[in-house]
N, C-alpha and C positions, 0 to 999 in steps of 0.2 A: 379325487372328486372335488371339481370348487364349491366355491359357497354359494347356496340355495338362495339365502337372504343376507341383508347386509347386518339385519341385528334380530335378536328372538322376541318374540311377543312382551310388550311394558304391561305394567295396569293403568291403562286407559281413562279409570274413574281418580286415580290419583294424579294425574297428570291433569286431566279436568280441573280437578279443584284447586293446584297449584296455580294452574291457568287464570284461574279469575281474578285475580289479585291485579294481575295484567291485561285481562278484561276492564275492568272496572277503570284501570287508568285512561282506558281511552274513552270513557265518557258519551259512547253513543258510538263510536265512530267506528268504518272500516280501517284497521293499524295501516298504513303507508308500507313500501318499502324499506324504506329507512329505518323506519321504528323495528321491522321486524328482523333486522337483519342486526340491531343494534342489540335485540333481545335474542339471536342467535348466537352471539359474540358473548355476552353476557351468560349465559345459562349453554341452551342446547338448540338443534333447529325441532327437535321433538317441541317441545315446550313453545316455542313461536308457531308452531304451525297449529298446535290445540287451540294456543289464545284466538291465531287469526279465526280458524272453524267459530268458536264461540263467538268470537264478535261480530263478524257477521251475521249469525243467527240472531243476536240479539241488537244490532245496529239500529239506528232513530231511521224510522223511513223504510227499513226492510224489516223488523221482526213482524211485522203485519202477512208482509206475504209470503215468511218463509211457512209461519202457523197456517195460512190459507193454503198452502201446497200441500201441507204435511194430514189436514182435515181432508183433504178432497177421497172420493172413493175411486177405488181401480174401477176401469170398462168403462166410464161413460162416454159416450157418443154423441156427434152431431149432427143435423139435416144442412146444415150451411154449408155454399160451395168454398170449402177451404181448400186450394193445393199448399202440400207441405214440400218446397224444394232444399234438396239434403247436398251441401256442399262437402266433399270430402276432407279428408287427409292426406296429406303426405305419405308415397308408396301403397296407397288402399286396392290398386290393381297386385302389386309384387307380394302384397302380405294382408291378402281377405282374411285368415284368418285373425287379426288382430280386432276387426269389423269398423277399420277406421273409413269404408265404403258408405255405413250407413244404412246397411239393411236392414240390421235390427231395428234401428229407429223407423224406418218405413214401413215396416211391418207390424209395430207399436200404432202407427198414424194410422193405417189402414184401419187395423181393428177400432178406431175408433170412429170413422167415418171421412179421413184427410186423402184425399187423393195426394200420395207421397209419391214424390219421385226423386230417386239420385240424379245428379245434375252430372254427368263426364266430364268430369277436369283432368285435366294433365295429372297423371297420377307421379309424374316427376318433373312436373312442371313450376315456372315461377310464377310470377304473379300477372305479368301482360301476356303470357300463356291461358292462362285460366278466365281474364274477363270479357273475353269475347263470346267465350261458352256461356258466362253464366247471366252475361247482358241478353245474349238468344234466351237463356229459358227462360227466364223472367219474361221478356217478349211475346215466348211461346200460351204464356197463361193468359189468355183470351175473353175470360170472364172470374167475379168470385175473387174470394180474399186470397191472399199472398203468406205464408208463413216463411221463415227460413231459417234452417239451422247448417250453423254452420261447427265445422270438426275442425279442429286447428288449426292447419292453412286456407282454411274456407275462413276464416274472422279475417283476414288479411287482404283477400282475393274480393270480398264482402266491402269491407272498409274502403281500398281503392276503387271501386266501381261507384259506389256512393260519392267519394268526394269527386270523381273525374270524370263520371257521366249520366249522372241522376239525370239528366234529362235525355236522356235512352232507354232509360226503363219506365216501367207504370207502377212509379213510386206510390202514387196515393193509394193504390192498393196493397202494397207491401204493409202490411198494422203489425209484424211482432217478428222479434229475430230471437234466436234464440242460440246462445252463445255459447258451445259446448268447449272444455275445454282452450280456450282461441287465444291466438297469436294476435289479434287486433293490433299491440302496440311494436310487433316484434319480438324476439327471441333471444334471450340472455345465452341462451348455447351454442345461438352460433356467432355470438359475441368471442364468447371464448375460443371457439376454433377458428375464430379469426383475426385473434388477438395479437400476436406477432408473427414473424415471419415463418419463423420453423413451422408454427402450428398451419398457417395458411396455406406452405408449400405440403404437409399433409391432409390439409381438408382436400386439397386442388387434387390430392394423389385420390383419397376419398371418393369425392367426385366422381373422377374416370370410374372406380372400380362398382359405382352403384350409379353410374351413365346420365349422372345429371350432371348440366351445365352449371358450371360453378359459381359466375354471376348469377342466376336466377336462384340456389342456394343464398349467395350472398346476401340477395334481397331482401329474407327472415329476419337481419339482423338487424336492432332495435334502432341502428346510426342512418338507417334508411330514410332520405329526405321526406319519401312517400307517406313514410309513418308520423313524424313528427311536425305534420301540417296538424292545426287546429281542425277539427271538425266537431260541427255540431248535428248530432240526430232528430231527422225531423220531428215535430211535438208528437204527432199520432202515431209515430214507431215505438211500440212496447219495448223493449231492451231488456232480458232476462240472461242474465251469465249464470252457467252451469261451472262449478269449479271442482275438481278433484283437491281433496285435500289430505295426501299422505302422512303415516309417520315412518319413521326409517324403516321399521317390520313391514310397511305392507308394502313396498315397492318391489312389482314385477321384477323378475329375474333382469331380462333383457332389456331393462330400463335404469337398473342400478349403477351402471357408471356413469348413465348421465344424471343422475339426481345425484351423486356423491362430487359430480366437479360442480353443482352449481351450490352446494349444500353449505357452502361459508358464505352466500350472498344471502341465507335465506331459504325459509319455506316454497317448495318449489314440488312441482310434480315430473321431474325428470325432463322438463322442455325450458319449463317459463317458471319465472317466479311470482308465488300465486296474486298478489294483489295487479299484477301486469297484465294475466289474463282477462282479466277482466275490464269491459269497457263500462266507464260512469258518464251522467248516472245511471243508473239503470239498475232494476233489481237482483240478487245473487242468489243461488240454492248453493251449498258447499255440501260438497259428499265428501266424510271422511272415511278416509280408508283407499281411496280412488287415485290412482296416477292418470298420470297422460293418455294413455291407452284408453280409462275410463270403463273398468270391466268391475264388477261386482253384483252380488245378487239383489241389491237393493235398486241397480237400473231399470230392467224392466217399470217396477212400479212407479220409478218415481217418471219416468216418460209420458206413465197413466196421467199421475199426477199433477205434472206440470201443464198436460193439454186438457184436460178435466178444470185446470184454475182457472188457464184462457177461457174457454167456455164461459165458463161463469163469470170472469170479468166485463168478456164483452155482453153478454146480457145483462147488466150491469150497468153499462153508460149510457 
């Protein structure tokens, strides 16, 4: 029988308080890559991945709204026409049961009054695969505010569409994006599996056997010219990163080899390495406990939670 998990359950509360030590050094700030990977080299990635959770909770600029998410109550609802368009994952047709489709989140919008709709992207598609779909839906919304969340390769497909054809969509109605999980800057995994030649002539083998095109794979990866353009998000786009934040115990079965190759760069939920996920500035919620996948029993609410803040933000301005 193989191994269920990579390590057995720590104590969480000692790990916390070890953590702050290295909280505290960073002085308000979300830790960099570097810093966390330097603290992963030094200690454990257990221990880099507690401090990053904690510092973000408590960061200059975000401990306000992580408390205003965490106060909000479950169920509230709204009378304003909001559509919530829900950008996939990666393989969300070949593997619904993972729910990287987005239903569940549609079905959280719903109950709360969002006209949610999954947007059909290439479920094994790249990136100029996917923004011609999601330049239409955006289109398709005819009246009433704009949300969007996006699932991992939706932050990527999201992100070039904004720098490449903001004037094809009905930006000004777009007010909040919301960042689950996202690839925004690219992908440290498939950095590695395209790191030399052996490994590329097995991504390429890869590829064929799960029928995606290997360049529109390649495009994930963080060296992609597409990524590395400067962008700035319009003033009136809300920006809220949703981030999984694992320790070794809690990573999903079928996600453990890839959290163990990316596991010497750093804190990472099995795709990205977590401060990459996220696009700044913008504000951040961290679920610990959460991989890539992004499954736990704390989702549901915190869904409630984070469209119950919007609510009340924008009554608010």
């Amino acid at each position: 029988m193989g191994r269920i998990y990579i390590a057995s359950p720590i104590d969480e509360v000692q790990l916390a308080n070890k953590a702050q030590t290295f909280v505290d050094s960073f002085e308000g700030r979300i830790p960099t890559a570097t810093e966390l990977a330097a603290l992963t080299r030094a200690h454990d990635v257990d221990l880099a991945t507690m401090a990053f959770y904690q510092a973000v909770r408590v960061a200059r600029g975000n401990k306000d709204f992580v408390d205003a998410v965490d106060r909000q109550a479950v169920g509230q609802t709204t009378d304003k026409r909001i559509t919530l368009l829900i950008l996939p994952a990666l393989f969300y047709e070949e593997h619904p049961e993972v729910g990287g489709d987005g239903a569940h989140v549609a079905n959280v919008a719903k109950a709360c009054g969002i006209d949610a709709r999954v947007v059909p992207t290439v479920s094994r598609g790249g990136i100029d695969d996917d923004l011609p779909i999601v330049r239409k839906a955006l289109q398709d919304v005819k009246d009433g505010e704009i949300w969007l969340m996006t699932l991992s390769k939706g932050a990527t497909s999201w992100r070039c569409l904004l720098q490449e054809h903001s004037d094809d969509i009905p930006l000004d109605r777009v007010t909040t994006w919301f960042n689950v999980g996202g690839l925004p800057n690219g992908c440290q995994l498939v950095d590695l599996m395209l790191r030399n030649r052996l490994r590329r002539i097995r991504t390429r083998a890869f590829c064929k056997v799960i029928r995606m095109d290997f360049n529109s794979f390649s495009e994930f990866g963080t060296a992609n010219p597409r990524l590395r353009k400067p962008l700035q998000m319009p003033d009136h786009l809300r920006v809220i990163n949703v981030v999984g934040s694992p320790l070794t115990s809690h990573v999903e079965k079928s996600m453990q080899t890839r959290f163990l190759m990316l596991k010497h760069l750093g804190p990472n939920d099995g795709m990205v390495l977590l401060p990459d996920a996220l696009w700044l500035p913008g504000e951040v919620y961290p679920v610990l406990g959460a991989d890539h996948f992004f499954r736990g029993t704390q989702i549901s609410s915190l869904l409630y939670r984070l469209f119950a803040h919007v609510f009340a933000a924008n009554e608010n301005e």
